[in-house]
C-alpha positions as CSV (number, residue, x, y, z in Angstrom):
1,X,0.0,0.0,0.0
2,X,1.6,3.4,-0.8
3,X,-0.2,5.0,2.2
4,X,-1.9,8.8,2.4
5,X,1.0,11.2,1.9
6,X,2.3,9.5,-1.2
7,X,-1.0,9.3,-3.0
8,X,-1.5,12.6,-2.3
9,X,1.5,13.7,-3.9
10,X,0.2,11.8,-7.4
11,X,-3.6,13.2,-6.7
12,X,-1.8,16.8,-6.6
13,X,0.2,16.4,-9.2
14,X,-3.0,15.4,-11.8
15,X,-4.5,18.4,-10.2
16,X,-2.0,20.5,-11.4
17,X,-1.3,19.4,-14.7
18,X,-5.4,19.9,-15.9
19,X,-6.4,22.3,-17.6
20,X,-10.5,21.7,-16.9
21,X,-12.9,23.8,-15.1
22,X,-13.1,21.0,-12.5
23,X,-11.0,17.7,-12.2
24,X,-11.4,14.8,-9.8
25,X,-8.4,12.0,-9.4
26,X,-9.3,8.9,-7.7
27,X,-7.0,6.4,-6.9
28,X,-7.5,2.7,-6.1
29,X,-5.2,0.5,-5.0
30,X,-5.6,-3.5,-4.5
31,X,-3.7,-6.2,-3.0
32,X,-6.0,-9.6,-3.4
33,X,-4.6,-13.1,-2.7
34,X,-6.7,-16.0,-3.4
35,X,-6.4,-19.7,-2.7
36,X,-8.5,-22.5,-4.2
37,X,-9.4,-25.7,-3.0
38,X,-10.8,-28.6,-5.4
39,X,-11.7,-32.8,-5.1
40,X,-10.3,-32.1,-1.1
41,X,-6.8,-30.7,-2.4
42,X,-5.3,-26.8,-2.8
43,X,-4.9,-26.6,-6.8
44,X,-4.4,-23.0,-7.1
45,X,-2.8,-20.2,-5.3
46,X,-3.1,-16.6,-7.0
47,X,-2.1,-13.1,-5.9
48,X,-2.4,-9.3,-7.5
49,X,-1.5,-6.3,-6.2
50,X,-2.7,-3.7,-8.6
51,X,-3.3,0.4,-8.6
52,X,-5.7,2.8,-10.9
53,X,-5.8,6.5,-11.4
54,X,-8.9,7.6,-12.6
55,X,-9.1,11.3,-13.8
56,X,-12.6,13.0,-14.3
57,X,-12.6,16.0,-16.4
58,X,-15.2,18.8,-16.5
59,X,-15.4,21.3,-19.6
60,X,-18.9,23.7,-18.7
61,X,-21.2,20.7,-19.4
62,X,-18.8,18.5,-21.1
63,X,-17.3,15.2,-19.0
64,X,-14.7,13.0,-19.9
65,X,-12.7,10.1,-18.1
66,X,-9.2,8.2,-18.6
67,X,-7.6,5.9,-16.1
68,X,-4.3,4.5,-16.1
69,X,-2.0,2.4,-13.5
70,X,1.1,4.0,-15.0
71,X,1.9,6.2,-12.0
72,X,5.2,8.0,-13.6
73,X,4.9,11.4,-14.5
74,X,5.1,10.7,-18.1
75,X,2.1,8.3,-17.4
76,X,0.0,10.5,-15.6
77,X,0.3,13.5,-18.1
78,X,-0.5,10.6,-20.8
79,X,-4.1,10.2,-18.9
80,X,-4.9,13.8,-18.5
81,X,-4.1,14.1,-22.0
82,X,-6.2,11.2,-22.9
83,X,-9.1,12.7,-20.7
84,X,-8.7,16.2,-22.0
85,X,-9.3,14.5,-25.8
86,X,-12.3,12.4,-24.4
87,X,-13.9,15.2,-22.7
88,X,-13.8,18.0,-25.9
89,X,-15.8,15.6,-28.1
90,X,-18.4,14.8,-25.5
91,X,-21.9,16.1,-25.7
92,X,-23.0,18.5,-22.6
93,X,-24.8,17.0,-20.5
94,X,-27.6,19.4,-19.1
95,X,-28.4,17.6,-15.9
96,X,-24.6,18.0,-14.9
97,X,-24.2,20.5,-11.5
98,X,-20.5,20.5,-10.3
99,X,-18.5,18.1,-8.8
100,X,-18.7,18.0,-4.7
101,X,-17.1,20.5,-2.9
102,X,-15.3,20.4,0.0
103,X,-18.6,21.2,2.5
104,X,-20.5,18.7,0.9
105,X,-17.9,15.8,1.0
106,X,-18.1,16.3,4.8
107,X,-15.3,14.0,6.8
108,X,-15.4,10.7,7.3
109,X,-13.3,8.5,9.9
110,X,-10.4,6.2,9.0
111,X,-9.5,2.8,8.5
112,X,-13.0,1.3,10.1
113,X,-12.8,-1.3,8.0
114,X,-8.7,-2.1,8.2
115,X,-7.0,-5.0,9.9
116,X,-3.8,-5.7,9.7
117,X,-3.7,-9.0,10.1
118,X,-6.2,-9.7,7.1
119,X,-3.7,-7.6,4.9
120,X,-0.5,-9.8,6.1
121,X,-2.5,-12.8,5.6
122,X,-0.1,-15.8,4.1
123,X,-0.5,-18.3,1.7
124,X,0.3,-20.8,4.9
125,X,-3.1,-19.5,6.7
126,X,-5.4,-19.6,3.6
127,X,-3.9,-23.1,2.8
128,X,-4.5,-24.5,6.8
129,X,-8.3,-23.1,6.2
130,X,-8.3,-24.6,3.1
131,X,-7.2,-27.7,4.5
132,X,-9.2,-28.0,7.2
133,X,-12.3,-28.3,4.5
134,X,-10.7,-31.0,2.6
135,X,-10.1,-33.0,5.7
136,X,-13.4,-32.9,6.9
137,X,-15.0,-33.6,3.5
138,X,-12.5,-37.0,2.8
139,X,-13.6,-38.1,5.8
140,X,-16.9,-38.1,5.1
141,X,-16.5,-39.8,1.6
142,X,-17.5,-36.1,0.2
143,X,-15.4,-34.2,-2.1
144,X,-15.0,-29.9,-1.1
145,X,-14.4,-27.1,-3.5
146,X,-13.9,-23.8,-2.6
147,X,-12.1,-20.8,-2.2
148,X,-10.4,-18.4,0.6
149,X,-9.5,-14.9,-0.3
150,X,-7.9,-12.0,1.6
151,X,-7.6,-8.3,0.0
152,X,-6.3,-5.0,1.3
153,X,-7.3,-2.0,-0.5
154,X,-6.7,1.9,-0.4
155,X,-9.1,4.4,-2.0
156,X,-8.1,8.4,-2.1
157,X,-10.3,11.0,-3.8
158,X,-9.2,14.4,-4.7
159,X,-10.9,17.2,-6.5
160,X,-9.6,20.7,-7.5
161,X,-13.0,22.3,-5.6
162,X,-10.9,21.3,-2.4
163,X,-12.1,17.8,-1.9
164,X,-9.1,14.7,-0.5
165,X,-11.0,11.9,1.0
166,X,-9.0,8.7,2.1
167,X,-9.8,5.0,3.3
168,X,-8.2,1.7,3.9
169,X,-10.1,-1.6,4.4
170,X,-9.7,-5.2,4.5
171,X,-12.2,-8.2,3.4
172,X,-11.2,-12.1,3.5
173,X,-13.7,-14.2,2.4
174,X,-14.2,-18.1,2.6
175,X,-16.5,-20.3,0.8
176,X,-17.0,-23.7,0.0
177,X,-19.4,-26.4,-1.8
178,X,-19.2,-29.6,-0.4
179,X,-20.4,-32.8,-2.5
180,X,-21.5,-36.3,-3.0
181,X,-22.8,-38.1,-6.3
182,X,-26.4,-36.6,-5.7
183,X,-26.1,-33.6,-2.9
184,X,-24.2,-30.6,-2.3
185,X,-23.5,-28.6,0.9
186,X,-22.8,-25.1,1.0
187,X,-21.1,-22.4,3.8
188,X,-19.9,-19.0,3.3
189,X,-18.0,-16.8,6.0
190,X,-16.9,-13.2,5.6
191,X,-14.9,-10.8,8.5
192,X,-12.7,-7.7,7.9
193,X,-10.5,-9.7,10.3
194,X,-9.4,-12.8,8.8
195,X,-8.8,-14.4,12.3
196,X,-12.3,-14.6,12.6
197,X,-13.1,-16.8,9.9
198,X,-13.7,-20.7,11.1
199,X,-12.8,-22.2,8.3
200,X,-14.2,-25.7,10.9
201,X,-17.5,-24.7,11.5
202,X,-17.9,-23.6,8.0
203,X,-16.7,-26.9,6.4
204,X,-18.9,-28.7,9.2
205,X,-21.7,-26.9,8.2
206,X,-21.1,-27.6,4.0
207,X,-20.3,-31.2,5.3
208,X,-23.2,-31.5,7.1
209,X,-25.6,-30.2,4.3
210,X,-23.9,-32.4,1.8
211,X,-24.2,-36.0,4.0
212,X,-28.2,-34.9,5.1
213,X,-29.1,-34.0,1.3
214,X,-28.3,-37.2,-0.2
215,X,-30.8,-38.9,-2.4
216,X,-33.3,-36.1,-2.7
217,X,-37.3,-36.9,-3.7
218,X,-39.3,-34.4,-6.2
219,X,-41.9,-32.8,-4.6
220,X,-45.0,-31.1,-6.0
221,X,-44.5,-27.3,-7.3
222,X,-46.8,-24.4,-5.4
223,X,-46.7,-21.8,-2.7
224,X,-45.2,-23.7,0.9
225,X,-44.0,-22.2,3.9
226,X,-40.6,-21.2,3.6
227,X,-37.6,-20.9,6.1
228,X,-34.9,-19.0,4.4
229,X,-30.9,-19.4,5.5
230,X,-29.3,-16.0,5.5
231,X,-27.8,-17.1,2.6
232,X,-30.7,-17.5,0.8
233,X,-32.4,-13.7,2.3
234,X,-28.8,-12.1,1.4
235,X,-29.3,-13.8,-2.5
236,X,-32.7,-12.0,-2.6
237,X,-31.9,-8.5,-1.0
238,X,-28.8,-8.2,-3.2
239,X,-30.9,-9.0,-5.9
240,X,-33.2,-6.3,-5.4
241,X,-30.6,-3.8,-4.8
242,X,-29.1,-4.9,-8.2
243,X,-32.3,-3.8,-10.2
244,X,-30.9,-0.3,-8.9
245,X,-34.5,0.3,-6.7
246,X,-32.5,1.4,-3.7
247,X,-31.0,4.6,-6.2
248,X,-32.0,8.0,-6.7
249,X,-31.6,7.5,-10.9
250,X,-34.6,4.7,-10.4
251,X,-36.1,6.6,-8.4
252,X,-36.3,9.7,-11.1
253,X,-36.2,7.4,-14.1
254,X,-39.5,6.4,-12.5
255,X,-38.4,2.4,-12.2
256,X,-37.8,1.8,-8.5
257,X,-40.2,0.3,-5.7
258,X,-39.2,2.9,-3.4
259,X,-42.0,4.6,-2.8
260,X,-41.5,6.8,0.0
261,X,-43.9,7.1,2.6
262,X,-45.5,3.7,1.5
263,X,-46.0,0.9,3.3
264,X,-44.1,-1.8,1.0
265,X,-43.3,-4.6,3.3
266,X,-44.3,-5.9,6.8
267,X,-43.9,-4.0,9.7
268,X,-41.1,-5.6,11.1
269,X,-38.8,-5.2,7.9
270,X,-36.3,-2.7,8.2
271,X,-33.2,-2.3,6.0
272,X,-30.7,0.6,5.9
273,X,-27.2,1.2,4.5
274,X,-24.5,2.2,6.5
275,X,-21.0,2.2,5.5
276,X,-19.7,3.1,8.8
277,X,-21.2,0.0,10.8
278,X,-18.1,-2.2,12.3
279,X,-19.9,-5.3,12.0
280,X,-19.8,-5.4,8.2
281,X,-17.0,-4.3,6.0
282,X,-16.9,-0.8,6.2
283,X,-15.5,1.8,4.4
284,X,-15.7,5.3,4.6
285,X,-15.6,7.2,1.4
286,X,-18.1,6.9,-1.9
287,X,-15.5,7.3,-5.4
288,X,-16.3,10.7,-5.0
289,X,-14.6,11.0,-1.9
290,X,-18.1,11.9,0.2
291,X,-18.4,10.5,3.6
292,X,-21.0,7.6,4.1
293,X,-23.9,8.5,5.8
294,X,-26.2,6.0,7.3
295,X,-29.7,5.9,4.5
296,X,-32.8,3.9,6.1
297,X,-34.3,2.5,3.0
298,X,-37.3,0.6,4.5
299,X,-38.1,1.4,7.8
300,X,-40.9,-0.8,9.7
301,X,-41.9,-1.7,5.9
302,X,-42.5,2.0,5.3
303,X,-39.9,3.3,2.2
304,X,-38.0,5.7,2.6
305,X,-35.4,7.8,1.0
306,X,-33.0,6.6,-2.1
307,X,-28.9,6.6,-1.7
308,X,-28.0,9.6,-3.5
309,X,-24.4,10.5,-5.4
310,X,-23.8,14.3,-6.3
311,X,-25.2,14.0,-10.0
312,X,-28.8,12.6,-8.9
313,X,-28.5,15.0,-5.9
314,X,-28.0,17.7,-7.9
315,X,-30.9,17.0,-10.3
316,X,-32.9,17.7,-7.3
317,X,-34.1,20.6,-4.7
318,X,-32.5,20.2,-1.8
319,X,-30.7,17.1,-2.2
320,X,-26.9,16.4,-1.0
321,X,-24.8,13.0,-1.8
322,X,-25.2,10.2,0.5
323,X,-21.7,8.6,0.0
324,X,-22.6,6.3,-3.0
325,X,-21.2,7.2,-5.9
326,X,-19.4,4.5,-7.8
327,X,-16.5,5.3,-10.4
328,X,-16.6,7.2,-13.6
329,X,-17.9,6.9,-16.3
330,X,-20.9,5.6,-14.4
331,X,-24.8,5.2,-16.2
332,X,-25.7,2.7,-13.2
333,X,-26.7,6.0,-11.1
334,X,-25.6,5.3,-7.0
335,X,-25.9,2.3,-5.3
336,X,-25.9,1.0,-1.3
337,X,-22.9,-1.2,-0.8
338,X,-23.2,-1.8,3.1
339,X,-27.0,-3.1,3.1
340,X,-27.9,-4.7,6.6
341,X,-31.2,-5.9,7.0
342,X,-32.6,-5.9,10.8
343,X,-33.5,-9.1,13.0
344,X,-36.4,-9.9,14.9
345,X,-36.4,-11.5,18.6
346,X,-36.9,-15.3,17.0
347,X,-34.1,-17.7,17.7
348,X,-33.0,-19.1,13.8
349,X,-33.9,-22.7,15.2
350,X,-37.3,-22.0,16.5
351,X,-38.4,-20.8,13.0
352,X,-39.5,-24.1,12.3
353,X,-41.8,-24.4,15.0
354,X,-45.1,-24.8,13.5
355,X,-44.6,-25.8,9.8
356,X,-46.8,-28.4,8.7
357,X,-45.7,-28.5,5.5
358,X,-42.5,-26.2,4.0
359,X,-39.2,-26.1,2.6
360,X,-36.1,-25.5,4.1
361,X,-33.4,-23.5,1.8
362,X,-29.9,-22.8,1.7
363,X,-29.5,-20.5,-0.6
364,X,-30.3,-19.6,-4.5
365,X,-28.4,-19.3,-7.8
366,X,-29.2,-18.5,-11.2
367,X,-31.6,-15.1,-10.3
368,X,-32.4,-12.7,-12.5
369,X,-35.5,-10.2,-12.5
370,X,-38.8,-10.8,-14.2
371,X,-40.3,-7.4,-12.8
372,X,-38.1,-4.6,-10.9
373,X,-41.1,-2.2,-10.5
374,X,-42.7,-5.3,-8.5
375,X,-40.0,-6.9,-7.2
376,X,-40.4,-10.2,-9.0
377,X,-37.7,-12.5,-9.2
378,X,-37.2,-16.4,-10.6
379,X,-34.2,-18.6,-9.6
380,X,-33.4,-22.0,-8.3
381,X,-32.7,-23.2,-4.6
382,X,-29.3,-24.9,-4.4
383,X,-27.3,-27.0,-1.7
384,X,-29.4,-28.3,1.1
385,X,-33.2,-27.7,0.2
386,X,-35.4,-30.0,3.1
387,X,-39.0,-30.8,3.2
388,X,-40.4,-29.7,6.4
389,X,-43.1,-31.5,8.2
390,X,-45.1,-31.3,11.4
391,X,-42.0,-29.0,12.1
392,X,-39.2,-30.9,11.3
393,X,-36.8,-31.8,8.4
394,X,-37.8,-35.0,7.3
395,X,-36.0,-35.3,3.9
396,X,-34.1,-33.7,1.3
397,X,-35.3,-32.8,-1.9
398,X,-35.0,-31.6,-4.8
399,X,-34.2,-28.6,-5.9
400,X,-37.1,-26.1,-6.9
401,X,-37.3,-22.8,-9.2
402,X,-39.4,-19.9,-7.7
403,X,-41.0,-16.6,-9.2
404,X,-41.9,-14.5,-6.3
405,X,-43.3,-10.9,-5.5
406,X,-40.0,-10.3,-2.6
407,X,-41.8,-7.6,-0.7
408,X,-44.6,-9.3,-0.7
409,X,-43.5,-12.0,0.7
410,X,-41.4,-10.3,3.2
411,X,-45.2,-8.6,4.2
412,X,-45.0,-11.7,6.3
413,X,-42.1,-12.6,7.7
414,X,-40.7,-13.5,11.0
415,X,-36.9,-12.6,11.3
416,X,-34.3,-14.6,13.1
417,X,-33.0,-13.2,16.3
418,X,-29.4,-12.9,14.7
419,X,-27.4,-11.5,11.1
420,X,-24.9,-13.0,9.1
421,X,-22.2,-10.8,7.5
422,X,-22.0,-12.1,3.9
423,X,-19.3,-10.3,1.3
424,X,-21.3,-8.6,-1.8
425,X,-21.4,-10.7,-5.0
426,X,-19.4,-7.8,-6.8
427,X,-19.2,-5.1,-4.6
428,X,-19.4,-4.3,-0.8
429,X,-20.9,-6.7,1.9
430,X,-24.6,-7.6,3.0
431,X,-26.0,-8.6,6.5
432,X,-29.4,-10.0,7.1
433,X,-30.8,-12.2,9.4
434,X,-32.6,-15.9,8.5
435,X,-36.6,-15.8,7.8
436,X,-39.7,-17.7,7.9
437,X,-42.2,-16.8,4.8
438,X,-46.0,-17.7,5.5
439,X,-46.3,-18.4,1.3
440,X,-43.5,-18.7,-1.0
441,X,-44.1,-19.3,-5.2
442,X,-42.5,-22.3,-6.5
443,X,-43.1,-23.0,-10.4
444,X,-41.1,-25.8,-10.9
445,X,-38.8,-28.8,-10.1
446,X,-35.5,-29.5,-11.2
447,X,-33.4,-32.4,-12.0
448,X,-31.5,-32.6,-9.9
């Protein structure tokens, strides 16, 4: 990591070589190790350390952006030469305000979301984690793939209206799919502090899954009580985020379910974003370099504001960024990257209590959206799916596909007493809670 001081001297020295009205530098730096695990043995160990200069130029309406990881001087005046070219043959775009000043970025607190020992992490401690997961699989006449991952990264933002923001957080990450001839097990564990992953409970858990979803039966598609794993309740939340309903630009492109002031789930649903919450993976500063605020999104199923960035906030009265911008060029509009979805006061095992006749599931694969204005989605269950009966798990079966209304299911849910951190499938980190759902749509069966 090059640290604060020398990234500043490469922010400042983009700043001074522009010519624009405005200019913003961000700088990203990644160090990333990975280790993966296949038939019970380590087959791959993989490591990047990577940096990139992005350079936003504004010409009166015009906007333009080059990036580079050439960090020389010769490479940086290359990029603002690049951007200065990109930026005269753009079109003006009306809706365009000003980059954030220095007021409006705020300050934001530093290295939250940093642990040292996550970005010293060795080959040796992925590969004993790794290990562990194989071990327990062979023994069990199962076979374990997987992978464990550390990163460290660094993220400066600097503007020429007086704006330097700076951040440094860590994520490790370990996952695993545990299988026989006809089942799979699945587990997935994610800290800012690598010493807190337990790589033994989670290859128990895959293990276990694996061994008690042998020889699954096909059961009849239709609406069942549900109990959702938080893996499953993190695989629909993300989802919904990722139809962009959660962002200002939905919200004024008129194709988000955020009504605000409506009553769009049960009243014990509340979800919020908050980059600045220890328990998930934190991390300061939006790619703007404007300090997270917390944004309740749903509270007690009543919606309420969108995450802004400063284009969409400046598009409206009264409106400042919330911390969510994501990197130029960006047509995506802003985006929550620290959702956490709150519990209830039900222990996860009791949830069960009372099912006649349900499904248990794991977790989901293969979504995609059918509706984002409704919030309907179709996808599969995957590893460990259970009929449940007379409030039990009698059996495995097979897997099902679903098409479901989400917030109307989640009108009536009852939440586990307790949240599981789980990493963002591309970006950020998500923590929910396990849930019981009174009716849940399933279409089809599967093959397998």
């Amino acid at each position: 990591m090059l640290g604060e001081a020398k990234i500043r001297e490469i922010t400042d020295k983009v700043l001074r070589m522009s010519e624009a009205d405005q200019t913003e530098v961000m700088f990203f730096g990644d160090t990333n190790a990975l280790t993966r695990f296949a038939n019970n043995y380590i087959h791959q160990n993989v490591a990047e350390i990577n940096t990139q200069v992005n350079i936003r130029l504004v010409m009166g309406k015009k906007i333009g952006v080059a990036s580079t990881n050439d960090l020389s001087d010769a490479g940086l005046k290359k990029a603002v030469e690049h951007a200065t070219t990109i930026t005269r043959f753009q079109l003006e775009n009306a809706d365009f305000k000003s980059l954030p000043a220095r007021k409006e970025a705020g300050q934001s607190a530093q290295g939250k979301g940093y642990v040292e020992a996550t970005a010293a992490a060795t080959p040796e401690m992925r590969a004993a984690g790794a290990g562990v997961i194989c071990r327990l699989a062979a023994e069990s006449g199962l076979t374990a793939a997987g992978a464990f991952s550390t990163s460290a990264q660094e993220l400066a933002v600097a503007n020429s209206l007086g704006v330097f923001g700076y951040d440094t957080f860590t994520t490790s990450n370990l996952l695993t799919v545990v299988m026989s001839e006809n089942s799979s097990g699945y587990a997935d564990c994610a800290s800012k502090d690598v010493q807190e992953i337990d790589a033994e409970a989670a290859g128990r858990e895959a293990v276990g899954k694996a061994a008690r979803s042998k020889d699954p039966v096909a059961i009849e598609p239709g609406d069942y009580t549900v109990i959702l794993e938080e893996y499953a309740m993190a695989d629909l939340l993300e989802w919904l985020n990722l139809t962009g309903g959660f962002s200002a630009l939905a919200l004024q492109e008129e194709r988000s379910f955020l009504k605000k002031g409506e009553q769009i789930t049960g009243g014990n649903i509340t979800i919020y974003d908050d980059g600045n919450d220890q328990r998930g993976l934190p991390v300061g500063i939006d790619f703007e370099g404007v300090a997270k605020r917390r944004v309740d999104l749903i509270s007690n199923g009543v919606a309420g504001e969108p995450v802004y960035d400063t284009y969409t906030a400046g598009k409206e009265e009264g409106k400042h960024s919330t911390g969510h911008a994501l990197p130029a060029p960006n047509t995506y509009g802003p985006i929550p990257i620290n959702l956490i979805m709150e519990g209830g006061d039900t222990p996860k095992q009791e949830l069960i209590k009372g099912v006649e006749r349900g499904v248990w599931v794991t977790r989901f694969h293969y979504l995609s959206v059918v509706h984002p204005l409704l919030t309907i989605l179709t996808g599969m269950t995957r590893d460990g799916t259970f009929l449940i009966e007379n409030g039990e798990i009698t059996r495995p079966i097979k897997n099902l596909r679903f098409t479901q209304n989400i917030l109307e299911a989640w009108r009536d849910a009852t939440l586990s007493d307790s949240l599981k951190l789980r990493k963002g499938e591309l970006i950020g980190s998500l923590m929910v809670p396990a849930a019981r759902i009174e009716k849940f749509k399933f279409v089809s069966g599967t093959s397998f």
